[in-house]
C-alpha positions as CSV (number, residue, x, y, z in Angstrom):
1,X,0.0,0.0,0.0
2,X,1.4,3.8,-1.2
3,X,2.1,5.9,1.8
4,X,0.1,8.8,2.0
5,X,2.3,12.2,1.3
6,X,1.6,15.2,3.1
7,X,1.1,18.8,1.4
8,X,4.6,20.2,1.9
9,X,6.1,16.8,1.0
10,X,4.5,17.2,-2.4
11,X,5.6,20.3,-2.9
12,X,8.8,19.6,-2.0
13,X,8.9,16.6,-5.2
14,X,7.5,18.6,-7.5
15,X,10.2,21.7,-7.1
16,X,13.1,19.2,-6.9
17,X,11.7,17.4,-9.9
18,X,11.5,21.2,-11.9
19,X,15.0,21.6,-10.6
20,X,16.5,18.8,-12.0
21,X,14.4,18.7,-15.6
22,X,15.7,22.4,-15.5
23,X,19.3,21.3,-15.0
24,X,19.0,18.2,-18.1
25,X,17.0,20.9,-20.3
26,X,20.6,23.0,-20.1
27,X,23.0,20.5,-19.8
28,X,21.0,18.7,-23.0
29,X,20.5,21.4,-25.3
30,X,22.6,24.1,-24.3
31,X,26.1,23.2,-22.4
32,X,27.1,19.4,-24.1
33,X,29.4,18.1,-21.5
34,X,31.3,14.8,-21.5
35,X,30.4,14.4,-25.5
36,X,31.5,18.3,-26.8
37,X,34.9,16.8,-27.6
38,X,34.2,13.8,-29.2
39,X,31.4,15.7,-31.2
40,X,34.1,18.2,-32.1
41,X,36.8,15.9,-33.5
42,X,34.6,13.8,-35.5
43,X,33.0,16.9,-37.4
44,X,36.0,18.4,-38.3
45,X,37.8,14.7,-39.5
46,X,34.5,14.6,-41.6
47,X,35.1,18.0,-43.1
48,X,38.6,17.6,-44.4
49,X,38.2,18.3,-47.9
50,X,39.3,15.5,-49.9
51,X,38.3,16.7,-53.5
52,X,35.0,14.3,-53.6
53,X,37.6,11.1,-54.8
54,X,38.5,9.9,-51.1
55,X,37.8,10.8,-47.3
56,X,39.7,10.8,-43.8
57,X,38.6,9.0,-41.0
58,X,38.8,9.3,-37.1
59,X,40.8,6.2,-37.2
60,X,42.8,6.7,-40.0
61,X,46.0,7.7,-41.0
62,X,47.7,10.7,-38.8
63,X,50.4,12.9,-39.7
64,X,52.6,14.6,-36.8
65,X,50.6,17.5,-35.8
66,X,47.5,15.4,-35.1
67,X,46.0,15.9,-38.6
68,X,44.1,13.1,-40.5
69,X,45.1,12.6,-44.1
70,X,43.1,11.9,-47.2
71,X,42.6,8.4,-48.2
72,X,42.2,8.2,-51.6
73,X,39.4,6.3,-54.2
74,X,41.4,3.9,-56.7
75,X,43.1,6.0,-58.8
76,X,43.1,9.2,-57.2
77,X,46.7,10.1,-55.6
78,X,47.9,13.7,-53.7
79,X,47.0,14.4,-50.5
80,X,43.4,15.8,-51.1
81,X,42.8,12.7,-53.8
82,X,42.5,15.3,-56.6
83,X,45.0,13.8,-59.2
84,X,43.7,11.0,-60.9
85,X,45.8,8.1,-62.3
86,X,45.2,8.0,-66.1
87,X,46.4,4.5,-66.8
88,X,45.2,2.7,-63.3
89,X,43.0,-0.4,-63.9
90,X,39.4,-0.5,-62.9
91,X,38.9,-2.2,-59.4
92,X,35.5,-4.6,-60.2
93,X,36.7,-7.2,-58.3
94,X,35.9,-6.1,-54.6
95,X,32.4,-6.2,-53.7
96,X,32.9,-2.9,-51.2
97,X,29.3,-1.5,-51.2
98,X,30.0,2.3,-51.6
99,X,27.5,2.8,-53.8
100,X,25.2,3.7,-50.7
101,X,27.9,6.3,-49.3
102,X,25.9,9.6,-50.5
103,X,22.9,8.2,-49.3
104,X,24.7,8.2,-46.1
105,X,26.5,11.2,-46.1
106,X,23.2,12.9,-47.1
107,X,21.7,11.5,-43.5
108,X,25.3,12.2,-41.6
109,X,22.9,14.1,-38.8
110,X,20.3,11.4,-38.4
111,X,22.7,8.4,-38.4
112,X,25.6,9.2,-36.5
113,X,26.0,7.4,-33.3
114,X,28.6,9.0,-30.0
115,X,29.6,6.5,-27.9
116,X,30.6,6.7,-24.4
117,X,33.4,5.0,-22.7
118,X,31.4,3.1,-20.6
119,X,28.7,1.9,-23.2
120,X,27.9,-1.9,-22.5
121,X,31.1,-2.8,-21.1
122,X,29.6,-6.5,-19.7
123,X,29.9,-9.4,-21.8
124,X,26.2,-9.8,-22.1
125,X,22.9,-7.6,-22.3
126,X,20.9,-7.4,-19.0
127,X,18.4,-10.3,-20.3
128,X,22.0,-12.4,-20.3
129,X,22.1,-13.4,-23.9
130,X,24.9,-11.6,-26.5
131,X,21.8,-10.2,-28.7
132,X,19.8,-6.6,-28.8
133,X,16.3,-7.5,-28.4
134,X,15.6,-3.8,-29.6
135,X,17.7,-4.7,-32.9
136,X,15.7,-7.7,-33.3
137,X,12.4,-5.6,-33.6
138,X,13.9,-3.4,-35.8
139,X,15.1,-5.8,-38.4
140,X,11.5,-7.5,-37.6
141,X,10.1,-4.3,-38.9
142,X,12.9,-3.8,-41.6
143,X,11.5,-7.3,-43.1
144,X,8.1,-6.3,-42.7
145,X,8.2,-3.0,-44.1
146,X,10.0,-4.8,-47.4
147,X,8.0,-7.8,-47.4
148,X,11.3,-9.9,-48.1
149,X,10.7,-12.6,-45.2
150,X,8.4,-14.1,-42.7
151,X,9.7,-14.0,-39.0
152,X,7.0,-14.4,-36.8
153,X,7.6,-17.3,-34.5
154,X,11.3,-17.3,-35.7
155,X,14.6,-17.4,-33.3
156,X,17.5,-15.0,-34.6
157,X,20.9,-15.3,-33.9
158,X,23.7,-12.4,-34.5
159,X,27.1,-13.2,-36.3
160,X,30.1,-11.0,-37.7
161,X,28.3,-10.5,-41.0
162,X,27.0,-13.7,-42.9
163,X,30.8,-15.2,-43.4
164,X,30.2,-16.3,-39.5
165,X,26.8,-17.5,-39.4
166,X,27.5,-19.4,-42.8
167,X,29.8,-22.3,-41.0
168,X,27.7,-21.8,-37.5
169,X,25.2,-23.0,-39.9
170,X,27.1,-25.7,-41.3
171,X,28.0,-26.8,-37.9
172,X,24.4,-26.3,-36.8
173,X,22.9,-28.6,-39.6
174,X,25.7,-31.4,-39.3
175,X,25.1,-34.8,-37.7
176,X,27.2,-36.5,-34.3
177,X,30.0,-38.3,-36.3
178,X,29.8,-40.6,-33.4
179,X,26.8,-41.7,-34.9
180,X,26.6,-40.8,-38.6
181,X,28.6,-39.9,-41.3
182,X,30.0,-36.5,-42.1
183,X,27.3,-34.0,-43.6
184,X,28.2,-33.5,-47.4
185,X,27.8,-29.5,-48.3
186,X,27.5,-28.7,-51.5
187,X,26.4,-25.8,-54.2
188,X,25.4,-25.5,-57.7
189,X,27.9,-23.3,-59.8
190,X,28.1,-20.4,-60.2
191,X,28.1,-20.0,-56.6
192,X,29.9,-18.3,-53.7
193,X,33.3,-19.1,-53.3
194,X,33.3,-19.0,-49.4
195,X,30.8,-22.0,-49.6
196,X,33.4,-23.8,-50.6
197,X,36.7,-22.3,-49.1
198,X,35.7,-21.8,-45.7
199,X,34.0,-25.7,-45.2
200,X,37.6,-26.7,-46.9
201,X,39.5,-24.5,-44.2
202,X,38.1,-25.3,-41.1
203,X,38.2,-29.4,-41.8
204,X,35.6,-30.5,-39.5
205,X,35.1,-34.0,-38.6
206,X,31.4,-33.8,-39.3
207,X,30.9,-32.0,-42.9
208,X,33.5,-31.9,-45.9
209,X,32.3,-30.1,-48.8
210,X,31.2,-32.4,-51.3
211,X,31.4,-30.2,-54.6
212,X,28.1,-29.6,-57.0
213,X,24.7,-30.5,-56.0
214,X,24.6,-32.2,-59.8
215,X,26.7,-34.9,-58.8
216,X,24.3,-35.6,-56.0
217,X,21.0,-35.3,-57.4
218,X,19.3,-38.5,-57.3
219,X,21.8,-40.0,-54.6
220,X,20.1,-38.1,-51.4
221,X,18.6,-41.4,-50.3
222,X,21.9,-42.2,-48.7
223,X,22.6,-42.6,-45.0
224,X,24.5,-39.1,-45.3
225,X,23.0,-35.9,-44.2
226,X,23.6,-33.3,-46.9
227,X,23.4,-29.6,-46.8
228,X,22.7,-27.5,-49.6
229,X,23.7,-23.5,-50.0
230,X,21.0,-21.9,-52.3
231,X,21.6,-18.4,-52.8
232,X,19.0,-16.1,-54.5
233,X,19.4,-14.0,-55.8
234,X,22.6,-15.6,-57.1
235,X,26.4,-14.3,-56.5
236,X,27.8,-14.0,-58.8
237,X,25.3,-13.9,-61.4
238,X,21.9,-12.0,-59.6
239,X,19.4,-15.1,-61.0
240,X,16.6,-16.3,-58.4
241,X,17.1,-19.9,-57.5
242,X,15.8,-22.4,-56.0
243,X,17.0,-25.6,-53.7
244,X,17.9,-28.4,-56.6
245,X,18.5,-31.2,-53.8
246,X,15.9,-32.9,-51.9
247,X,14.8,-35.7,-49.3
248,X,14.1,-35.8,-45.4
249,X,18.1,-35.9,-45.0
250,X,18.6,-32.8,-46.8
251,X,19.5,-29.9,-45.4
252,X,18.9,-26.1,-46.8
253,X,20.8,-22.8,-45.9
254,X,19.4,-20.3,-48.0
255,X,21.8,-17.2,-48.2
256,X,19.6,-14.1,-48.6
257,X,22.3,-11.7,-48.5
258,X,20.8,-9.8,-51.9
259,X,17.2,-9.9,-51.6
260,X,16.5,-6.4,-51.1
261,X,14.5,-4.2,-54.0
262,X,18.1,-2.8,-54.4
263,X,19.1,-6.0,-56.2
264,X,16.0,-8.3,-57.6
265,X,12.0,-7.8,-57.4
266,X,10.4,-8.6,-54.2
267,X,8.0,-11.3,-55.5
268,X,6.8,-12.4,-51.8
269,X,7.8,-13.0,-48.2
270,X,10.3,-15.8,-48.1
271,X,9.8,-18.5,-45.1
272,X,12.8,-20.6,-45.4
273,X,13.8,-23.0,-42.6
274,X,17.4,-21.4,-41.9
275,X,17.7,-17.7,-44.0
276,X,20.9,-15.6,-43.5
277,X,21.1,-11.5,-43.8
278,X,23.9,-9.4,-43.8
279,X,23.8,-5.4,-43.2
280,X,26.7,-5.4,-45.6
281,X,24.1,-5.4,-49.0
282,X,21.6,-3.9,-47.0
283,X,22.9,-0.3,-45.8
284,X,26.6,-1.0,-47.2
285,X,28.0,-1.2,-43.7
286,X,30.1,-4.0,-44.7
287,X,33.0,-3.1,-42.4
288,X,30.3,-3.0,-39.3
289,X,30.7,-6.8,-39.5
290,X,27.1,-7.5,-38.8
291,X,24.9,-10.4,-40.1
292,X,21.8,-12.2,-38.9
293,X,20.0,-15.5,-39.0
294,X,16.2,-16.2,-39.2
295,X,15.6,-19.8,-37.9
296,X,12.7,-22.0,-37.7
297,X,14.0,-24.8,-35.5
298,X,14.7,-24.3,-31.8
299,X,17.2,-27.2,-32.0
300,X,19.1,-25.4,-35.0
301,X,18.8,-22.0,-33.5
302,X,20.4,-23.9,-30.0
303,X,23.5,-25.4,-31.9
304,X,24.4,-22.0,-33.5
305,X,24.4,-19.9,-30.5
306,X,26.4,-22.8,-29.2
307,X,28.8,-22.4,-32.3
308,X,28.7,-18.4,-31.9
309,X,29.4,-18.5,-28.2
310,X,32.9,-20.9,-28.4
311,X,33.7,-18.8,-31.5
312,X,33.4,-14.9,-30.0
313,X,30.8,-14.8,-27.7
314,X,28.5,-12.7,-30.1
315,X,28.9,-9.7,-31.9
316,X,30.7,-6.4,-30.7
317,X,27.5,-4.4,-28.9
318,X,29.2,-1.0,-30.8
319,X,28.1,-3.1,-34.5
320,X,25.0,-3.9,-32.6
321,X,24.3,-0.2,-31.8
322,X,25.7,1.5,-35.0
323,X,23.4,-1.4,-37.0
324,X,20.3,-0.4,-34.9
325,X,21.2,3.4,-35.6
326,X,21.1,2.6,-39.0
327,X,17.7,0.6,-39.2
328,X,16.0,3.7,-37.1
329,X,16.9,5.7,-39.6
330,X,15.7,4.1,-42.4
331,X,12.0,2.9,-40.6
332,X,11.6,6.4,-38.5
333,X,11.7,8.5,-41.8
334,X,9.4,10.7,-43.8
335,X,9.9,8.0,-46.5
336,X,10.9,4.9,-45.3
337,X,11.3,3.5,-48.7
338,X,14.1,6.3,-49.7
339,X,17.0,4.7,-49.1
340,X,15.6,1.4,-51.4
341,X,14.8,4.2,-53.9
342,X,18.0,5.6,-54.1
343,X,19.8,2.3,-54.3
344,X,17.9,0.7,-56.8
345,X,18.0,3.5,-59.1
346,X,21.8,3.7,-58.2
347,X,21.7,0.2,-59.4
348,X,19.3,-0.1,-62.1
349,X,21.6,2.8,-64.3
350,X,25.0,1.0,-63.7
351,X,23.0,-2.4,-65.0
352,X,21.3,-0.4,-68.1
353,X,24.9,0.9,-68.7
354,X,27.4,-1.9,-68.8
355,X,24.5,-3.9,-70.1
356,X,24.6,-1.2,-73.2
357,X,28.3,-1.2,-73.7
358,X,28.4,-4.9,-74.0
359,X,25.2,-5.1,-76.1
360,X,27.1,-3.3,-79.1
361,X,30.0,-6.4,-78.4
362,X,30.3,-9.6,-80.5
363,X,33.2,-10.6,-78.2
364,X,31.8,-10.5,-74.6
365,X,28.2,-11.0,-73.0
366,X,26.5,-10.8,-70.0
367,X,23.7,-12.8,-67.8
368,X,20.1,-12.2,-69.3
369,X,17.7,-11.4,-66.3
370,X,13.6,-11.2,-67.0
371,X,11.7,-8.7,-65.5
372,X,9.3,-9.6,-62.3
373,X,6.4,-7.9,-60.8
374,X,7.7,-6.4,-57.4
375,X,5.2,-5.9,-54.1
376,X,7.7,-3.6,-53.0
377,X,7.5,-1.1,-55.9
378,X,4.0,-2.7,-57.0
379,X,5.5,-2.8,-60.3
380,X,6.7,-4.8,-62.9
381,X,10.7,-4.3,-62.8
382,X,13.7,-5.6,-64.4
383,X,16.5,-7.2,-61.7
384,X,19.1,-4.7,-61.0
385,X,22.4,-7.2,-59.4
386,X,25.4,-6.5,-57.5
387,X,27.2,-8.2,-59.9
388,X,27.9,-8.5,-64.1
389,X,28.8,-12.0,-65.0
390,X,30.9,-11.4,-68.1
391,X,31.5,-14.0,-70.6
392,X,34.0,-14.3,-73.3
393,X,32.9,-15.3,-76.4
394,X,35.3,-16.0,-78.7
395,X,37.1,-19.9,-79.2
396,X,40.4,-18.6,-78.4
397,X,39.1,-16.5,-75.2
398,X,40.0,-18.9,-72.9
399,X,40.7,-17.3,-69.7
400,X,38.5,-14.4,-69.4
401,X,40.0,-12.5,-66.5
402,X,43.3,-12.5,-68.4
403,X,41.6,-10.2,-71.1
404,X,39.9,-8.1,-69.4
405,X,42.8,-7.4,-67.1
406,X,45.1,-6.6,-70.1
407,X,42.1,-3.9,-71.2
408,X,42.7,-2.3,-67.5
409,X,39.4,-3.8,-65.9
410,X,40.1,-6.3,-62.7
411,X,37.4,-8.5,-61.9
412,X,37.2,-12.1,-60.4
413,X,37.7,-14.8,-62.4
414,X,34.8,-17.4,-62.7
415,X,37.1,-20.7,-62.1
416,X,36.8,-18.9,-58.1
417,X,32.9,-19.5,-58.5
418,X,33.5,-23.0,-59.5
419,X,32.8,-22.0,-63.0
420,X,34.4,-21.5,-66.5
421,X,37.4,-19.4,-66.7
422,X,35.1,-18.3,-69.7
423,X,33.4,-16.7,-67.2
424,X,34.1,-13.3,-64.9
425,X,32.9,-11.4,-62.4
426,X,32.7,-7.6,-62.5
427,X,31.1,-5.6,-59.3
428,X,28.6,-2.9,-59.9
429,X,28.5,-1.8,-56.0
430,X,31.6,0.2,-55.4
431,X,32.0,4.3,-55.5
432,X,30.9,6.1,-58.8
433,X,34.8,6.8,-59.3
434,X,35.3,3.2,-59.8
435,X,32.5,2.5,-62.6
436,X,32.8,5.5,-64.3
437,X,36.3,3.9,-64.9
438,X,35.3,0.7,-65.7
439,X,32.9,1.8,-68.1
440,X,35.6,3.7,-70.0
441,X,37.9,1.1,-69.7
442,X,35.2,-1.5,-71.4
443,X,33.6,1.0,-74.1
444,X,37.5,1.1,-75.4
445,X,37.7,-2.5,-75.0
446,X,34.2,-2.6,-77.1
447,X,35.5,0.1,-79.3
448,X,38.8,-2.2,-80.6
449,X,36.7,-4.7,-82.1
């Protein structure tokens, strides 16, 4: 039972309470205190002019005299980046997502994030688990607002950026070898090189990668468990796939990493068993390290926290809070949909323009991608991918990342993919410096013939 307070006492709480709302109304919005500094140094790192072609950072390089220098796009040299390179080579190879940096830069109020010293120094949050439950709602809402995935009733687990949650999931979906045989993992080419590297380098008694999912089809009905990547839309090639394996011991990890509206139509929600996100295609954040997995089974969500927790004991809670910075952004303003706007138009011209140069080409050509009706957009639209998978057409083309590179264009070649050296992969997500070079570089490629 609340005590009774007497007249004066009242009086008394509500001056004091005036007092100190005056005090936080000063301290808040007129004197800054502990943050002033910090506040100070990072707006005047972020107004060092660096001619538009590079930017300085607070952790970046320092000359003597405290001053942070330039670090320049590809091809820009001198120290405000302003001399460009004539004969550098385009750098396609990287998938470095500055495309969304203006978009960014255009929002530097709304998305910054100041963090104190003492922010979160525990190990855990105050619930005890390694995960923001306020991040969770907001990627809830990210995916609802988009329409790209179901997760009601789903568990979701954190990793750094889907390159960790890919082999907790691995590990997640692989049987005791006490009791069964290793898992086989395999892909169906074109596909992801890490699929493949990463299950190689961490040699794990229970899964061994296996190769193609062709070689298997038809041969599920072993005693083997097998787990099957399907990535859609595609790296490197942007096509929407689907699982080619199937059978009660088949397993499915279905990367999602690129179905945004930046990338491919969103035809409908997707309600995999075991999806995987990554912040790095989404906002661009790639160095932010931050990925997430949507997971229908408790006893598959249980094995990769269990994986996450021997490996680093979750993510860093500064990703976490830069990550859910970002998201607020993007769901508390006047258009939510902006930032999908400006990326897939971003996107869309690069496509339309590459896609042009090569058309007028009897030598090279590119992946052909059909137009879908998007709920996002409510609209018929053609894809838009990260990626242009280049082939080489001629008989004596043979290695296509050899030809390209001697043209001044650096890609990836497509042997990495578990493809045909025919083959290359060229990035359309890095800074406007770098495709407006590759473009030149490839219409005097074009132009030779």
């Amino acid at each position: 039972m609340a005590r009774k307070r007497s007249p004066m006492n009242l009086s008394f709480i509500v001056t004091l309470m005036f007092v100190v709302c005056a005090s936080n109304m000063i301290v808040g919005r007129g004197e800054i205190s502990w943050s002033k500094d910090a506040a100070l140094e990072a707006e005047a790192v972020a107004a060092i002019e660096c001619s538009g072609h590079g930017r300085a950072y607070l952790d970046g390089i320092v000359l003597k005299g405290h001053q942070q220098v330039c670090e320049c796009n590809e091809c820009y040299t001198g120290s405000d980046c302003s001399k460009f390179i004539s004969d550098c080579p385009a750098n396609s190879g990287s998938g470095d997502p500055y495309f969304l940096e203006p978009f960014w830069m255009k929002h530097a109020a709304s998305s910054a994030v100041l963090v104190s010293g003492w922010h979160r120094m525990s190990y855990y949050y105050s619930d005890g688990s390694y995960i923001s439950e306020l991040l969770v709602e907001h990627i809830k809402k990210l995916h609802t607002l988009v329409g790209n995935a179901v997760t009601e009733g789903k568990y979701f687990v954190f990793g750094g950026g889907s390159t960790q949650l890919l082999n907790a999931a691995v590990y997640a979906l692989s049987p005791d070898v006490t009791s069964h045989s290793p898992a086989k993992v395999v892909a169906t080419p074109p596909h992801y090189p890490m699929y493949r590297t990463q299950t190689e380098y961490f040699n794990a008694r229970n899964f061994s990668f296996e190769g193609s999912t062709s070689s298997w089809i038809n041969k599920t009905d072993s005693k083997s468990t097998f787990i099957e990547f399907v990535t859609s839309p595609n790296n490197p090639d942007g096509k929407l796939t689907k699982a080619v394996l199937s059978g009660a011991n088949v397993k499915h990890i279905n990367d999602r990493a690129y179905y945004w509206p930046h990338y491919t139509p969103i035809a409908s929600p997707v309600d995999d068993d075991l999806m995987i996100f990554t912040v790095s295609k989404l906002t661009g954040h790639a160095g932010s390290r931050f990925g997430w997995a949507i997971i229908k089974d408790k006893e598959v969500y249980e094995r990769m926290v269990e994986f996450l927790d021997q490996n680093t004991m979750g993510v860093a809670r500064e990703a976490q809070l830069r990550v859910l910075k970002l998201f607020d952004v993007i769901l508390q303003a006047d258009d939510p949909k902006e930032i999908f706007k400006f990326a897939y138009s971003t996107m869309r011209y690069r496509w339309t323009k590459l896609k042009e140069i090569v058309s007028k080409s009897k030598r090279f050509s590119v992946q052909k991608l059909s137009s879908e009706y998007c709920t996002f957009f409510q609209r018929e639209r053609e894809l838009s991918p990260a990626y242009v998978w280049v082939k080489c057409e001629r008989a004596e083309d043979k290695n296509c990342y050899k030809v390209l590179e001697a043209a001044g264009i650096i890609g990836r070649a497509g042997s990495l993919y578990d493809a045909d050296d025919r083959y290359m992969r060229l990035t359309l997500l890095r800074s406007k410096d770098d495709f407006d070079i590759l473009v030149n570089n490839f219409k005097a490629l074009v132009a030779k013939e």
